[in-house]
N, C-alpha and C positions, 0 to 999 in steps of 0.2 A: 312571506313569499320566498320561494327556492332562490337561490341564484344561478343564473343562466350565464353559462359560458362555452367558446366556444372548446376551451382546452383547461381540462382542469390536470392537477399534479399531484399526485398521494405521495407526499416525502419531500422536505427539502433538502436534502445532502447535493453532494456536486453533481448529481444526476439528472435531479428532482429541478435546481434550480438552472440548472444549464438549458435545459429543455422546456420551463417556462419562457426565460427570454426569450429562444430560439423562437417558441412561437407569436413571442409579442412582437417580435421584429417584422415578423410576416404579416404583423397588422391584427393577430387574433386576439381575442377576449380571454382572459388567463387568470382561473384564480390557483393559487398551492397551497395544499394545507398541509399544515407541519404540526407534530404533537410536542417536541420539544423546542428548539432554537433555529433559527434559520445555518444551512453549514453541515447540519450533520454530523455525522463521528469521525469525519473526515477534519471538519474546522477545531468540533468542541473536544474531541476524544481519539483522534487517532492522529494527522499525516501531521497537523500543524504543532497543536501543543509537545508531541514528541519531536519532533525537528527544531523547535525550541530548545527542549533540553540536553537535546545531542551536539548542540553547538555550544551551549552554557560548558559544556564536556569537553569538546572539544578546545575552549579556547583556556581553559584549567590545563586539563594536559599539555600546550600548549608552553603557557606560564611557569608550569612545571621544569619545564625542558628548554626552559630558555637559553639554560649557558650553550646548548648544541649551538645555538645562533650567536654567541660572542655577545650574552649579553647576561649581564653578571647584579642579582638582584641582592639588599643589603644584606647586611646579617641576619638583622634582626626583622628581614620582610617575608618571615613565612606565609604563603598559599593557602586560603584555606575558603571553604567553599562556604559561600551565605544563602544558607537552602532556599528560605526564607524570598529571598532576591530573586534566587533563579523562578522562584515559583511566580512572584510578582511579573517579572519578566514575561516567563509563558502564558499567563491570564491576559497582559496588556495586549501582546500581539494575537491571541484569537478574538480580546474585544475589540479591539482596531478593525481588524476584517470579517466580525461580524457587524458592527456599524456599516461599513462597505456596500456587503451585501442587502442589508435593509434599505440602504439609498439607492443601491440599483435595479431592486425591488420596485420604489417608488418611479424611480427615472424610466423605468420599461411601464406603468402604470398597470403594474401585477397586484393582485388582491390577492394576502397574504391572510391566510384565517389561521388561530394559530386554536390548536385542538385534535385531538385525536379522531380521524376519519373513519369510518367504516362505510364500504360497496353496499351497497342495497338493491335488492332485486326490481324488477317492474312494479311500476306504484302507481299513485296518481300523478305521482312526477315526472313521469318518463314513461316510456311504452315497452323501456328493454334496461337489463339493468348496465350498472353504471354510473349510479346517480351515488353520489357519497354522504352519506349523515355526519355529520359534524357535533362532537360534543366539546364544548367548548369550556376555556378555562374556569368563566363565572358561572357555570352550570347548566347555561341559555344553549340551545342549538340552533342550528343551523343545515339547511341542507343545499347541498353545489347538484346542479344538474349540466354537463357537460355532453356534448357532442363525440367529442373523445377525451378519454381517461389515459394518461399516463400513471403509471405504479411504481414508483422509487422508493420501497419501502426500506432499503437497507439490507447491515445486518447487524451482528453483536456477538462479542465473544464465546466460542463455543466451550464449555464447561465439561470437566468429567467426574463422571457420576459417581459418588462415593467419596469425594473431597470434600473437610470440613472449612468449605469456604466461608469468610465471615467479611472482606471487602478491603481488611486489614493487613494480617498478617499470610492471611493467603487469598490472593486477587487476581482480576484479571484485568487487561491492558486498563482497562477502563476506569478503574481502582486504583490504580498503581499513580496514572496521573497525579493522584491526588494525594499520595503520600506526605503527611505533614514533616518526615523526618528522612533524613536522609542515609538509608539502613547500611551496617556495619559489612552487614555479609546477606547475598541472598541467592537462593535456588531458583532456576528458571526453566521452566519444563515446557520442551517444545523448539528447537535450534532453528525454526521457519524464520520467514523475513522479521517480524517481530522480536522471537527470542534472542535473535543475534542481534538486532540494533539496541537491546534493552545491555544484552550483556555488554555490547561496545559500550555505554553512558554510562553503566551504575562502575563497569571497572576501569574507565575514564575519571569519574567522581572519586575513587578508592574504593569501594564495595567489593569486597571478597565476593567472587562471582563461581557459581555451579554450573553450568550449562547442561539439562540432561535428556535428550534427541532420542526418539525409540527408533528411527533410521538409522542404516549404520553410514551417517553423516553429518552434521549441520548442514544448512539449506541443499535439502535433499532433491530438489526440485532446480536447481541450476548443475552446467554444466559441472562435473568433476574438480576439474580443474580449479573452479570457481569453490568449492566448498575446502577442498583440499588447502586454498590459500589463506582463507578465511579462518580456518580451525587452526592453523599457524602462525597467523596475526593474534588471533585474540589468544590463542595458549601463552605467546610470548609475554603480553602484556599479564598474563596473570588471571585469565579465565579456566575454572579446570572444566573439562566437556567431556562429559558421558555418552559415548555413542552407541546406538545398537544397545540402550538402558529400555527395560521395560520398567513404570514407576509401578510398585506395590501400592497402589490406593488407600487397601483398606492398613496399612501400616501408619498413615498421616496423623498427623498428632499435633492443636496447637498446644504451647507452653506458654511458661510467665516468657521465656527467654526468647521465643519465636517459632517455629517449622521445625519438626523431626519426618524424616520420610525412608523409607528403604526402597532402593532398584537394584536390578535385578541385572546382570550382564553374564560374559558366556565365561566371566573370570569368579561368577559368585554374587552373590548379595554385599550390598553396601549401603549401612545409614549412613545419612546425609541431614546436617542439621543447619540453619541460619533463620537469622533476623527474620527474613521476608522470606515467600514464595510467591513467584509472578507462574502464571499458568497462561500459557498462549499455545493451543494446541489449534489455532483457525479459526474458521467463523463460522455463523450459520445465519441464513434464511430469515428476514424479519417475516412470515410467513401466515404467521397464525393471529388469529384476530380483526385482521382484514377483512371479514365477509366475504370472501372467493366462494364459500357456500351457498352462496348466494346469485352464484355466476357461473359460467364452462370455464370457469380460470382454471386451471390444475400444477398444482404440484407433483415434482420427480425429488426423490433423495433430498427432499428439507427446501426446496428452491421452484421460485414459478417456472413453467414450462413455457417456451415461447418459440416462436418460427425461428429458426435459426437466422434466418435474413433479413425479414423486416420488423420482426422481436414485437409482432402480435399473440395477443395471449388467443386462447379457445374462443375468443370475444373477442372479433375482429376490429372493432372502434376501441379495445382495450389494448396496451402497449404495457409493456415492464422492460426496466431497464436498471444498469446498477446491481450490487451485491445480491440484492432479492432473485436473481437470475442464476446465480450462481459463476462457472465460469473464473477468468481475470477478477479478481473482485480489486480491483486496485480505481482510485479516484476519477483518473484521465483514461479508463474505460470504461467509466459509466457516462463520462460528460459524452466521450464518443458514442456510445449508445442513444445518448440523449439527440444528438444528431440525428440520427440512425431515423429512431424514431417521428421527430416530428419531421422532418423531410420528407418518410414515408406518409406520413398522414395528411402533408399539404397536398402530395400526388406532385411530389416535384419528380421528372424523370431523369433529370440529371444530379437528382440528391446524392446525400452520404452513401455511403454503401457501406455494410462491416464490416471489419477488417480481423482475418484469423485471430484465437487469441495467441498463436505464437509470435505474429508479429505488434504487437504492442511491447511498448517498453517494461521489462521488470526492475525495479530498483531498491537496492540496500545501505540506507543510509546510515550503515557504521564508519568505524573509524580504521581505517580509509573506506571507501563508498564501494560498490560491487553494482554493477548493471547489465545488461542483457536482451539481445532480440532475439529473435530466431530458435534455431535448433541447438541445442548441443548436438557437439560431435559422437555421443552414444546414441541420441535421439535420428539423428539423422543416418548414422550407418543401419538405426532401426528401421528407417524406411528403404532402404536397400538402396541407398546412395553410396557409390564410392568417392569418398572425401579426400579433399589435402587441407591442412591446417597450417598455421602459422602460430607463434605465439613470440613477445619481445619483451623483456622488463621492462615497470618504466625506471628503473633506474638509467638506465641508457639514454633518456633524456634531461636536458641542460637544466628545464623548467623544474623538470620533477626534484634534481639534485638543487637547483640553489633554494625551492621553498620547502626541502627536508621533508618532502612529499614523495619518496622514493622505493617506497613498497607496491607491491603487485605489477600486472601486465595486462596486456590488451592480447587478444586472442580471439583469428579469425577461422570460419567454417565455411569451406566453399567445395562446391560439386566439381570432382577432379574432371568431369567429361565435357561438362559445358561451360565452367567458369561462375556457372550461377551462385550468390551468397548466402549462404546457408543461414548463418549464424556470428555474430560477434557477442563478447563477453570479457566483460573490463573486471579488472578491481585495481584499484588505485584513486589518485587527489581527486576531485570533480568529476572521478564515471559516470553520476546520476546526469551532469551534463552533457560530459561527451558521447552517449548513446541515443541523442537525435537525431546526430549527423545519419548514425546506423539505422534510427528508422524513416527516416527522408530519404536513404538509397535504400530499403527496403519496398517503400510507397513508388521508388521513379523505377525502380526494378537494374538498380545499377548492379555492377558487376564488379568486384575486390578491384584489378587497371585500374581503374575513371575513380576511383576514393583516390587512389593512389598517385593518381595522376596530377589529382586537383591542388592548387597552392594551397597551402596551410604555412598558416603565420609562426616566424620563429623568433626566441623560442617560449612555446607554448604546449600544455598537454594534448594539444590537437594532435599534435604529431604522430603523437602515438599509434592513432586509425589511418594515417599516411604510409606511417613506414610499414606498419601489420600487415596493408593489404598489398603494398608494393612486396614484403617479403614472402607472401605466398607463391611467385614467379623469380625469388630471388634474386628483387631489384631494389631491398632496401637498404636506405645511406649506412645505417645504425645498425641495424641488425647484423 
């Protein structure tokens, strides 16, 4: 017999599973089917096990640099990193929080089928498609007949063509996790959010690091100012970055000794050789395989198509949400999706509504952090705003200076006619935290004053978005 529910879910990632509770909470019948682990590439392969190992790095670097802090370790107490450990480390904390989520699975009373799903057309199980076949791990199937279909299919590293990938010596994010050794020297192609947090950890760890960007910037995609800082933190520490590098593909070569590669810049050709090569050039579209041919689901450019606003597929009782849509493809815009979604489908009129993707948070959790809402200041004079800006190191702050957290600044973007906020963008200690505040006055539609105005605890890097936004009217303490 099918099983009958009111809300089924294709994906469990933070998408997938956020928009199953959402609608078990409202009292609906929910089953999810996930083909690998509940969590996603978010839990098992992307936001968690890497932020694991960026703080294993972090607190090495750290140890490293302890006499800066007046703290003097023996002679004979060399530093050195137990890969081994770190690794152990990273597995504990994504099995920890996948147990979590299987409990909270059961506590919202979600039917979790685990097996790979395909849509299937009008059957005798339904009168319209949307009904999903289940092929399940012991070979047995199963099939879910839902009311509405949520689609969280994901994504997964997007690859380029003509690289002789083998998972080892030349990998993608998802490969790299799993490195058994911790590499001497490695090339990393692609300076996006990704490449840059890889190259912050492996040259944190010691890993002679390549960084090589076919923009002519590391994270081409944030404000100037933001990449500008970035490519001067990590050159400092010891990363070298190839900007405005075209890579010669068919040049790739593996060896006994690791990656040979030639790029291409406007200064000439350069081989480039190391241990590893990580390849993070983006993502793409879990897209194919799905049975959408079997429905008016349609894809645009590798990603489902969906209503911009209430994020129904061609198939109206069908929803997609998450990386599969394209868009933010970042965690905490798919769960907002997932909102989005089942809100829409309860027919709540005061639900979620979506929110641009400019205003969601972006986040770069290198060493220091780098975050972001809004416009940059080129993005916005793009829209024919005239702007005033702000920007403040945070060395100018007490917190920043006594926890030796005193790299980069906060930097504000507001409309010079009406005062509206255009844009802020951090790099320095805890950014990835301090740019809530920025999108909580982005949500209430505050104005740079009222940030500025508000008390902020001292001292702390809060201050930072205090003084930025008082210094746009040049009223701040510090600045």
């Amino acid at each position: 017999m099918p099983i009958e529910v009111d809300v089924a879910v294709l994906g469990g990632g933070p998408g997938g599973y956020t928009a199953a509770v959402r609608a078990a909470q409202a009292g609906k019948s929910v089953a999810l089917i996930e083909k690998d682990k509940l969590g996603g590439t978010c839990l098992h392969r992307g936001c968690i096990p890497s932020k694991s190992l960026l703080r294993s790095a972090e607190v090495y670097a750290t140890v490293r640099n302890a006499g800066a802090y007046g703290i003097e370790l023996p002679a004979n107490g060399n530093v050195s990193v137990a890969w081994n450990e770190v690794l152990a480390r990273k597995n504990g904390i994504v099995e920890q929080l996948h147990r979590g989520l299987q409990a909270l699975m059961k506590q919202h009373r979600i039917q979790v089928i685990l097996g790979g799903g395909r849509i299937i057309g009008p059957s005798i199980f339904s009168p319209r498609s949307g009904a999903i076949a289940v092929e399940l791990a012991d070979g047995d199937a199963e099939t879910v007949v839902p009311r509405n279909l949520i689609v969280a299919t994901g994504s997964r590293p997007r690859r380029l063509a003509g690289l002789p990938y083998d998972g080892a010596t030349i990998a993608t994010s998802d490969e790299a996790l799993e490195w058994e050794t911790l590499p001497a020297s490695a090339i990393i192609v692609g300076g996006g959010v990704i490449g840059a947090e890889w190259a912050s950890m492996l040259g944190d760890f010691g890993t002679k690091v390549t960084l090589v960007e076919a923009a002519d910037r590391i994270l081409p995609g944030e404000d100037k100012d933001v990449s500008a800082e970035m490519a001067k933190l990590l050159a400092a520490r010891g990363v070298a970055i190839h900007a405005g590098a075209r890579l010669l593909v068919e040049s790739c070569r593996i060896g006994e000794t690791g990656a040979t590669v030639e790029i291409e810049t406007a200064a000439g050709k350069t081989t480039l050789a190391a241990e590893k090569m990580l390849v993070s050039v983006g993502r793409q579209g879990n897209v194919e395989g799905q049975g959408f041919e079997n429905t008016d689901i349609r894809t645009s450019n590798g990603f489902v198509a969906v209503d911009p606003v209430t994020l129904q597929t061609g198939e109206r009782h069908i929803y997609a949400i998450g990386d599969c849509i394209g868009g933010v493809q970042l965690a905490h815009a798919a769960m907002h999706e997932a909102a989005v979604a089942v809100d829409h489908l309860l027919g709540r009129t005061n639900g979620t509504t979506r929110t641009a993707d400019r205003d969601i948070p972006r986040c770069v959790y290198t060493r220091p952090e780098a975050a972001s809402i809004g416009w940059s200041e080129a993005e916005a004079r793009a829209q024919g705003r005239e702007v005033k800006t702000a920007r403040l190191p945070m060395r100018i702050f007490g917190k920043a200076l006594a926890y030796g957290d005193a790299e980069g600044f906060a930097k504000v973007v507001a409309d010079r006619e009406t005062g509206d906020l255009l844009g802020v963008h951090l790099v320095g200690s805890r950014a990835t935290d301090l740019i809530a505040e920025a999108s909580l006055a982005r949500l209430l539609d505050a104005v740079p004053w009222e940030i500025g105005r508000a008390i902020h605890p001292h001292p702390t890097m809060s201050e930072a978005l205090q003084e930025v936004m008082a210094a746009l009217d040049g009223g701040a303490s510090h600045g």
